[in-house]
Every structure is written in C-alpha cells, then in structure tokens.
C-alpha positions in Angstrom: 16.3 3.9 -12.3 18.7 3.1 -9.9 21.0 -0.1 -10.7 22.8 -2.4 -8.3 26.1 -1.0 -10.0 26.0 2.3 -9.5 27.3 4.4 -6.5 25.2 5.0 -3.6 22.7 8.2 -3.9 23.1 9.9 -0.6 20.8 13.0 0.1 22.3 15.7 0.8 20.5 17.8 3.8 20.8 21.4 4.2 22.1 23.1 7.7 18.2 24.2 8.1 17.0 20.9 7.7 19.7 18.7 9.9 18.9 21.1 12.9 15.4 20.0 12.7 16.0 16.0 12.3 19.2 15.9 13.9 19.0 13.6 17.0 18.7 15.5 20.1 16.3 18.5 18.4 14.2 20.4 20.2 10.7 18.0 20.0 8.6 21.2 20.2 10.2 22.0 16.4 10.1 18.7 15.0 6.6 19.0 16.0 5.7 22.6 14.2 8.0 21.8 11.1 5.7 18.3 11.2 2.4 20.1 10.6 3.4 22.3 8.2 5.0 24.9 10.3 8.2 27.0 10.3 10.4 28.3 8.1 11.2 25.6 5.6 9.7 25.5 2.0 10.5 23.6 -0.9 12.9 20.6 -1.1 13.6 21.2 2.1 10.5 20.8 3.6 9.6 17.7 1.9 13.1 16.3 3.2 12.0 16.7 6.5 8.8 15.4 6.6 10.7 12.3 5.4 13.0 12.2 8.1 10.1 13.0 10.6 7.7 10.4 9.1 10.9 7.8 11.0 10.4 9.7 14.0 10.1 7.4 17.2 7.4 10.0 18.2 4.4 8.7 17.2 2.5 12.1 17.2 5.6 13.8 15.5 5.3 11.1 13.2 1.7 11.3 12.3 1.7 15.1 11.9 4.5 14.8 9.6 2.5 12.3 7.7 -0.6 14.1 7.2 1.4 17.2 6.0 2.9 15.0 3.2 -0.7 14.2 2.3 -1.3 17.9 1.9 1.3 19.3 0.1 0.2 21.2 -2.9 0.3 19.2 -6.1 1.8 22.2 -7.4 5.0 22.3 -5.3 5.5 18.4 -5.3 5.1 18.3 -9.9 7.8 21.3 -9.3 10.3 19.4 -7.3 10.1 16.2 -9.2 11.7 17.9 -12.0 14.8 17.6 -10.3 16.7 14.2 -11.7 18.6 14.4 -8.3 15.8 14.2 -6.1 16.7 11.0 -3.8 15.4 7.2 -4.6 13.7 7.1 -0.9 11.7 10.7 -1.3 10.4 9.3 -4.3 9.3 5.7 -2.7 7.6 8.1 0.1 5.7 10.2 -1.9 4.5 6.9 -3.7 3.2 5.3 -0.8 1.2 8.4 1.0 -0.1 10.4 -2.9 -0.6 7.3 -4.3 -3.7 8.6 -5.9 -2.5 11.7 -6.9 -2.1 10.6 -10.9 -0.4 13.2 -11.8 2.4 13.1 -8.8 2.3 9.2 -9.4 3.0 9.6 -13.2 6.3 11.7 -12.2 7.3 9.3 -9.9 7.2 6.6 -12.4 9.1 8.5 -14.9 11.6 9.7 -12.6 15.1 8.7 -13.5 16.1 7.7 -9.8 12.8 5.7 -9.2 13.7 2.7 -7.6 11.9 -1.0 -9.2 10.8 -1.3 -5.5 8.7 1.7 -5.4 7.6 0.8 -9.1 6.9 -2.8 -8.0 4.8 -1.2 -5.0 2.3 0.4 -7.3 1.9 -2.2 -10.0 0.4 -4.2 -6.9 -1.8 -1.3 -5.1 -2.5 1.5 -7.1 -5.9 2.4 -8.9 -6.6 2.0 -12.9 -5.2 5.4 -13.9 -1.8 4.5 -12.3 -1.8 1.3 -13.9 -2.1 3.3 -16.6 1.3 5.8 -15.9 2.7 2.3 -15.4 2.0 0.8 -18.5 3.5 3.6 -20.4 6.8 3.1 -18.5 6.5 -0.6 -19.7 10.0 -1.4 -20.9 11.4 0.3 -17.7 9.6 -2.7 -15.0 10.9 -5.9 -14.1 9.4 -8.9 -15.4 8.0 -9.9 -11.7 6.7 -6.2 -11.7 4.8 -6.5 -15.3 3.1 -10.2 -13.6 2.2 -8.2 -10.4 0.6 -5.6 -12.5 -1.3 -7.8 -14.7 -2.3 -9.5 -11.4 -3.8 -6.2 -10.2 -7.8 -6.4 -9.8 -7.8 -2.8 -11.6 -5.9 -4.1 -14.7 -8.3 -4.9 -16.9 -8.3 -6.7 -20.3 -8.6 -3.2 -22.5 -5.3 -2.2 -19.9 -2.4 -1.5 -22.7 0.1 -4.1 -21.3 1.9 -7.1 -23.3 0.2 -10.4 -21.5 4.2 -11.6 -21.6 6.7 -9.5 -19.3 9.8 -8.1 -21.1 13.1 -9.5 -21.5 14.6 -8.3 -17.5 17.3 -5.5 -18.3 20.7 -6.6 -16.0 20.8 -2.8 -15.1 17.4 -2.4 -13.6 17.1 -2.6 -9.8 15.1 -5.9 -9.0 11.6 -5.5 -7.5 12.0 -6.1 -3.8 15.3 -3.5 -3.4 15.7 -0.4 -4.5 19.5 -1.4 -5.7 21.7 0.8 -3.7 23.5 0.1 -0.7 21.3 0.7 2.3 24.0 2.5 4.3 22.5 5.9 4.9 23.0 5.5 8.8 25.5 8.6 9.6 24.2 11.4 12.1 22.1 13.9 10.8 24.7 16.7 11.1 26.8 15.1 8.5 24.1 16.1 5.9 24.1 12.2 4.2 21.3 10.7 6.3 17.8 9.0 5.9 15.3 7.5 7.7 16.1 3.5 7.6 12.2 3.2 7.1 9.0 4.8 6.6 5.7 4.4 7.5 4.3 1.4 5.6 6.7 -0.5 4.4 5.9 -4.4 3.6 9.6 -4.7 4.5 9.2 -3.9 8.4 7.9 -7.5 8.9 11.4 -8.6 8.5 12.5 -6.9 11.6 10.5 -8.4 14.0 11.1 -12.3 15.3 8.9 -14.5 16.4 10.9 -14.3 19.7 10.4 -10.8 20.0 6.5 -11.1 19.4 6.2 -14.2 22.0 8.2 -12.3 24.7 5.3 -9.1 24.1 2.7 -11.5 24.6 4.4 -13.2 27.5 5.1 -9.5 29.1 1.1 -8.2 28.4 -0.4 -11.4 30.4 1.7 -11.4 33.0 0.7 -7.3 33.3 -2.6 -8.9 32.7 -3.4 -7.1 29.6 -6.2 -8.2 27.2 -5.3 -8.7 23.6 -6.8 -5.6 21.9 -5.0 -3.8 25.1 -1.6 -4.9 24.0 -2.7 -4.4 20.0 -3.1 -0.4 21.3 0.9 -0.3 22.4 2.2 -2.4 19.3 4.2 -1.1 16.5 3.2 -0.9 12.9 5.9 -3.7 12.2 4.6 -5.9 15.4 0.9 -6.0 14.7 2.2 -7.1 10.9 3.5 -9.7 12.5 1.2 -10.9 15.2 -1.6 -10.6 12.2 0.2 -12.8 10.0 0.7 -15.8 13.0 -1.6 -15.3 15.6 -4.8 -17.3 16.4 -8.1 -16.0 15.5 -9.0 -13.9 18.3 -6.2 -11.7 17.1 -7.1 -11.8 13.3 -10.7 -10.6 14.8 -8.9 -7.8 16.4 -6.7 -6.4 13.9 -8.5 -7.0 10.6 -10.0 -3.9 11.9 -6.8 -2.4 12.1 -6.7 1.1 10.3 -3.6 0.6 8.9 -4.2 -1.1 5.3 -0.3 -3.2 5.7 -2.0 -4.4 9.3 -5.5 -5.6 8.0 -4.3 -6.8 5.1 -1.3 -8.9 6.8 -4.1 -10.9 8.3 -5.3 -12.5 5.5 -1.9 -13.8 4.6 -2.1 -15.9 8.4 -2.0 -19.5 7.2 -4.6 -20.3 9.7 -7.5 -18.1 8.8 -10.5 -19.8 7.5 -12.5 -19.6 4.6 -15.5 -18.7 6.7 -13.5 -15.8 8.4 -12.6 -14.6 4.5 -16.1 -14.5 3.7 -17.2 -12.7 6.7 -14.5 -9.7 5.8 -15.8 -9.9 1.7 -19.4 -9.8 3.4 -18.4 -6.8 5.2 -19.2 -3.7 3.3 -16.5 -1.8 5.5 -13.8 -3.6 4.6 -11.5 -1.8 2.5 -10.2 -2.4 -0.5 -7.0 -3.6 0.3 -8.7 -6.5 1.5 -10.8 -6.6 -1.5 -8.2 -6.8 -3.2 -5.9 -9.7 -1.4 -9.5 -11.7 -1.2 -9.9 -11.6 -5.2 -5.9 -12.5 -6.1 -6.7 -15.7 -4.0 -7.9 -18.2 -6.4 -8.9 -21.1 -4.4 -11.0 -18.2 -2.2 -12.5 -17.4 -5.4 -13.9 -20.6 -6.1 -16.4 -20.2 -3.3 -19.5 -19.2 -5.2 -20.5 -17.4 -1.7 -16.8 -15.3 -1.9 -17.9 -14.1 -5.9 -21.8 -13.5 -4.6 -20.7 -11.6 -1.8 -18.2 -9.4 -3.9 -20.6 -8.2 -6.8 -22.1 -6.3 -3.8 -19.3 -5.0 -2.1 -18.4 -0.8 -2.9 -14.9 -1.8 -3.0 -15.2 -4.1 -5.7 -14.0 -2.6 -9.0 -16.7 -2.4 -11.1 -15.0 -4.6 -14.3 -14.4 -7.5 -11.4 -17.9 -7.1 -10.2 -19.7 -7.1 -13.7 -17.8 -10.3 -14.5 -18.7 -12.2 -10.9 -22.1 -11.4 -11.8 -22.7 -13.4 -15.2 -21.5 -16.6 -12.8 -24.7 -16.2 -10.2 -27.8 -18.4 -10.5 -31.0 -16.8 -11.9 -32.3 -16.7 -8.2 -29.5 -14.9 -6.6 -29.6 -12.4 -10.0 -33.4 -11.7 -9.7 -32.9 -10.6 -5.4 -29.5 -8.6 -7.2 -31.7 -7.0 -9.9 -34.2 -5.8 -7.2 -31.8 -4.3 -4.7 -31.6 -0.8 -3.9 -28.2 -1.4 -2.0 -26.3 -1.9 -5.0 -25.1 1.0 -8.5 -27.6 1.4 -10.9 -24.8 -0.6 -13.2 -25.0 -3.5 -11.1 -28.7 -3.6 -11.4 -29.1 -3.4 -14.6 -27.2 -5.7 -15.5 -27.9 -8.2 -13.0 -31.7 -7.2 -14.9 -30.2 -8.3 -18.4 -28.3 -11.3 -17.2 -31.8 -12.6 -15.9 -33.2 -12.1 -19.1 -30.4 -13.8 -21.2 -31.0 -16.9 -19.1 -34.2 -16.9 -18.6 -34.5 -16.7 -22.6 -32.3 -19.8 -22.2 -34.0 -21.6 -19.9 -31.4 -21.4 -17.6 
C-alpha cells in the first residue's frame, strides 16, 4: 500500500485523454466519452471516466458514472494487473463495483491500494468482501480490522482475529490514503486528478456551517421551500444540512437517493428515537441505513428497533435470526404466521415458539 513516506504517485495521462478532461474541452466530447463513447479503450478510458466522474457537469458526471458501473469485469480484472495503476482509480472503482467480488478482491490485493479505500469497505461492503478483506488481514490498520468486525455482515464463523494486529508504521492510516494530495496541475501537463469523486465521506469537510446558513438564508428570501432548495444542493451540502438540520429536513432527505445523504441523517444529533424507528419500520429503506441503525447500540436496546428489524429485507439474515430469539412468544407466534417475511424467518420464528413454549416461557 501506499506509505506516508514514499513519493507522491502521480498519474500519468495520455495526449488522448488530457484533450478530453482538460479544462476548456469541448462538453459535447466529455459527454460521448462519458457514456461509453469514442475512441478511448483500456486504461485510458477508465482514466477518464475518473476525471469526468469530478466534472462540475452534473449530467457529464452521472453518465460517466454509470459507465464505470458497466465496464466489463473482464477489462477492469485486466487492468488491475498493472502494479502502477494509480491509488485514486483504485479508491473509485471501490466505491461504484463495490459488489463486484472479484474486482473488489483485486482492489484489496493491489499493491498501491490506499488504507482509506481498504478502510471504506471493511465498513460497507457485503459478506464475500469481508471475506477478500480478511485474507489481506495483516495488510489493515488496527482501526480498519475494529471497523470490520463492527460490520453487520461479519459474522462470528467470519475468519478474522477478534484482536487487530500490531499497526505496521509503513501502512497508510485509515482516513488518508498517505500521499500528498497535490495532484492540482492542468490537465495538459499529464499529472492531474480529480480532487474528489462522487461519494466521498470526506466532502463534508468542505462545506461550513456558514456556507449552509447563507443557502438557506438565499432560498427563503427567493422564497423557496425546503425540498425546492434540497433539488439545487450539492452531494457535499445536503451531507451537511442532513447531519444539522431540524427534522423537517431529516424527513426530506432520508429519502435522498444517494446512500452518503440518507445515511448522513442519522448521524444528526437531534433525530429521535421515534424518527429511527419509523426509517427501521420502513421496508424501503436501504441498507445503508440498516446498517448505521444496527451499529447504534443504545438504538438497539429498543425492543421495538430489534422487532422491527427481524422483518426488514435489508436486514442480513445472521442479524435477523439472532434479533429473533429476543422477541416475546406473542410477537414470535404473529412472526411465525406472516407471509411477508423468508421462509427462514418463519421457520424459525415457528421453532423459537416451540422452545419457549416447552419452557413455559
């Protein structure tokens, strides 16, 4: 991995490619190279969908996005066999394949993976991830191993040592990627690279709470309602605004489709149990917020918050079969004879009933 020692990794962009991200390129060929189109191939196309996934264009942007999403397995397995390949490509393809196993297991073994990206999917990716991960073991961070055993996916049969390993002084810590962050020259220069990408925790940072009260000051004096002015927001704003603002706003973007958004508002230090419950009630919800509910433990003392969980589609199934051994015989009996829950969670909702009832419980 990278280490805080070591020289920064500049990418090194072909003429084809700095034409298309330089600043001042035609928009109509951003767009086309975007979705897929032109002439680029290879490493070079997957360099400028980075640069274009930074692009102030938010339809540019989006394209380029869902083209990264679509890239053949095939071409990205063949392109991560190149050592070289640059720290911030890999934390990209991390955050938009992060279920691709077989991209993510690359990633993880990749010898310029930063511990930020690693960090990244200890906390969010799926089981079989976990799994790449755990493999890599001696490679993560102490603060990364805790983060992984704190993922709702790692369960107890998950090969991972319950105490982190000793933290090797030339691993990159987990909330940098270890090299200088200078990459700022033009794009004609050929050593550039998007500052930031879509869904980054990190863009939070950026915004003040000056710069949010001065939106909200400029959208009621233009008379603009709240879910109006959530519309025109950035990705990094609406983080923000989420994780302060008052509860007509947490109703508004908990429905946010972007999962750094939603899930930003149940860090806000004044939402309410009640409004946690309604979102672990809500079989919509997605699992990022799943997920944030059952890392909070004093929210998970709410027998409500567990009761409401065993039910939820979102809820991995090891979390959900262990919820349900804590209901009361009443609440397993109605659980035993729904026909909105897995067959699993039936069944043994059925044989829980049975082991208390033999009890007398």
């Amino acid at each position: 991995m990278n280490s805080p020692g070591s020289s920064p990794a500049r990418l090194q962009v072909s003429a084809a490619v700095a034409r298309i991200v330089a600043p001042g390129a035609s928009r109509d060929v951003q767009l086309t190279t975007a979705r897929g189109g032109g002439s680029l191939a290879g490493a070079d196309l997957l360099t400028a969908l980075a640069f274009l996934c930074a692009n102030a264009d938010p339809e540019v942007k989006n394209a380029a996005l869902a083209s990264l999403r679509r890239l053949p397995e095939a071409l990205l397995l063949q392109l991560l066999e190149d050592a070289a390949l640059h720290h911030r490509l890999l934390d990209l393809l991390a955050r938009v394949r992060m279920d691709d196993v077989a991209v993510m297991a690359r990633v993880i073994a990749h010898p310029a993976v930063a511990g930020a990206t690693l960090h990244f999917l200890a906390e969010r990716a799926g089981r079989p991830v976990l799994e790449c991960l755990a493999g890599q073991l001696a490679r993560l961070a102490p603060e990364t191993v805790r983060v992984l055993l704190a993922n709702p996916y790692a369960t107890e049969d998950l090969d991972v040592r319950s105490e982190p390993p000793a933290k090797d002084p030339s691993e990159a810590p987990p909330d940098g990627d270890g090299q200088p962050d200078d990459m700022s020259a033009e794009a004609s220069s050929g050593e550039v690279f998007p500052p930031a990408m879509e869904g980054d925790p990190r863009e939070v940072e950026e915004v003040s709470d000056e710069h949010v009260a001065a939106l909200l000051q400029e959208a009621e004096a233009k008379g603009l309602s709240k879910y109006q002015l959530s519309m025109e927001l950035k990705v990094s704003e609406r983080i923000k605004v989420a994780m302060t603002g008052d509860k007509e706003w947490r109703k508004i973007l908990i429905k946010d489709p972007n999962k750094l958004v939603h899930g930003a508002v149940l860090k806000n230090g004044r939402i309410t149990e009640g409004e946690v419950l309604m979102v672990a009630k809500n079989k919509s919800a997605s699992d990022e917020l799943v997920r944030l509910i059952i890392m909070n433990r004093e929210w998970m003392k709410n027998y409500e918050m567990r009761k409401a969980l065993v039910t939820h589609p979102k809820t991995p199934l090891p979390k959900a079969l262990r919820f349900i051994s804590e209901l009361t015989l009443r609440d397993l009996k109605e659980l035993a004879r729904s026909r909105n829950v897995s067959n699993v969670i039936a069944t043994t909702a059925r044989k829980e009933v049975e082991r208390k009832t033999k009890r007398g419980g």
